[in-house]
C-alpha positions as CSV (number, residue, x, y, z in Angstrom):
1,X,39.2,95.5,-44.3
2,X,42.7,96.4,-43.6
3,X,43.6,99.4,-41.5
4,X,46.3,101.4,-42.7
5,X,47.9,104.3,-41.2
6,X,50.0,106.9,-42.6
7,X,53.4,105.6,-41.1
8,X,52.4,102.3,-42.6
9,X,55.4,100.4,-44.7
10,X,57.4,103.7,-44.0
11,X,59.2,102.9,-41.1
12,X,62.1,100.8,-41.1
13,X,64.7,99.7,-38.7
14,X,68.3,100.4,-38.5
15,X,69.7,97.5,-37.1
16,X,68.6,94.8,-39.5
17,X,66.1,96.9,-42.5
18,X,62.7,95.1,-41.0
19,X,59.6,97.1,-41.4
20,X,58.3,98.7,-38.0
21,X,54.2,97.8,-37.5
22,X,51.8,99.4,-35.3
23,X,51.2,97.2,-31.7
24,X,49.0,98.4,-28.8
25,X,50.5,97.8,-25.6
26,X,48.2,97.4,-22.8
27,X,45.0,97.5,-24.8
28,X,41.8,99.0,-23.3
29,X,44.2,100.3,-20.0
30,X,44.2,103.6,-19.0
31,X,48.0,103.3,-20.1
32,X,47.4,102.1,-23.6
33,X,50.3,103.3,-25.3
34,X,50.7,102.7,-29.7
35,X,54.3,101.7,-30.6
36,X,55.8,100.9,-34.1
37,X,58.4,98.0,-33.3
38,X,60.6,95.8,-35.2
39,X,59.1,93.4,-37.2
40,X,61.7,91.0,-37.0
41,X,61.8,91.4,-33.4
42,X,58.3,90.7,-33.3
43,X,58.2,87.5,-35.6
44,X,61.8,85.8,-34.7
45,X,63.0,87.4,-31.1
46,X,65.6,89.5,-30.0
47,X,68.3,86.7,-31.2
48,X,67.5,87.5,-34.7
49,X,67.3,91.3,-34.1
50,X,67.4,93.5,-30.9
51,X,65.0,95.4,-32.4
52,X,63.6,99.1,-32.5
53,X,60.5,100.6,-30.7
54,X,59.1,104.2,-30.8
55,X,56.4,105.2,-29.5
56,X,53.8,106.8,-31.9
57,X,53.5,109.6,-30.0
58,X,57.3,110.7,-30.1
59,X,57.0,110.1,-34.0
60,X,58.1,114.0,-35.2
61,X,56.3,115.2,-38.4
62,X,57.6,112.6,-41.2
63,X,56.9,113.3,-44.2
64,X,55.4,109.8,-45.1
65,X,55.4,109.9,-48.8
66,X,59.3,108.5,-48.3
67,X,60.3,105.7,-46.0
68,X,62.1,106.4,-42.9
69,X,65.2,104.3,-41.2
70,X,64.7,104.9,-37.7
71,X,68.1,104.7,-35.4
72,X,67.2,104.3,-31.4
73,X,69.9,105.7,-28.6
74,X,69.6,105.6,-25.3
75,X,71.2,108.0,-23.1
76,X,70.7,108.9,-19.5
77,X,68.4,106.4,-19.5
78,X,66.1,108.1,-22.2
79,X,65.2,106.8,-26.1
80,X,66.7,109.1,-28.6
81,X,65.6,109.0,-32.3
82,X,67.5,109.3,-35.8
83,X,65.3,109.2,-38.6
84,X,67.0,109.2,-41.6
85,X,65.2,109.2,-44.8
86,X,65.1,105.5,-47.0
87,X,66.7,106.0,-50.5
């Protein structure tokens, strides 16, 4: 049985088009934290794409009945988000 969630094949990154997937960092921890990353990052490294990570819980309301290309900033040493819808 596959899980799906609603952000599932809607998020996308900026920097080279990959689909973002749902990872659990630190499984079973009292720090568990969901992420979407990169897909390419995840399957071919950071010389292929420097990939993007946002946390799930920073996701804002999306509707997810469109895809979503999702820009990551940092400044002052915090992520900042651009989601821009997917025509």
């Amino acid at each position: 049985m596959n899980k799906r969630y609603p952000a599932s094949g809607k998020l996308f990154c900026s920097k080279c088009g990959g689909s973002l997937k749902r990872r659990v960092w630190n499984k079973g921890k009292s720090y568990e934290t969901i992420v979407w990353q990169c897909s390419t990052y995840i399957q071919q490294g950071k010389q292929a794409c420097d990939g993007t990570t946002v946390k799930d819980k920073v996701l804002p309301h999306l509707d997810f009945n469109h895809q979503w290309m999702i820009e990551e900033a940092k400044a002052n040493g915090e992520n900042h988000y651009r989601y821009t819808r997917k025509e």
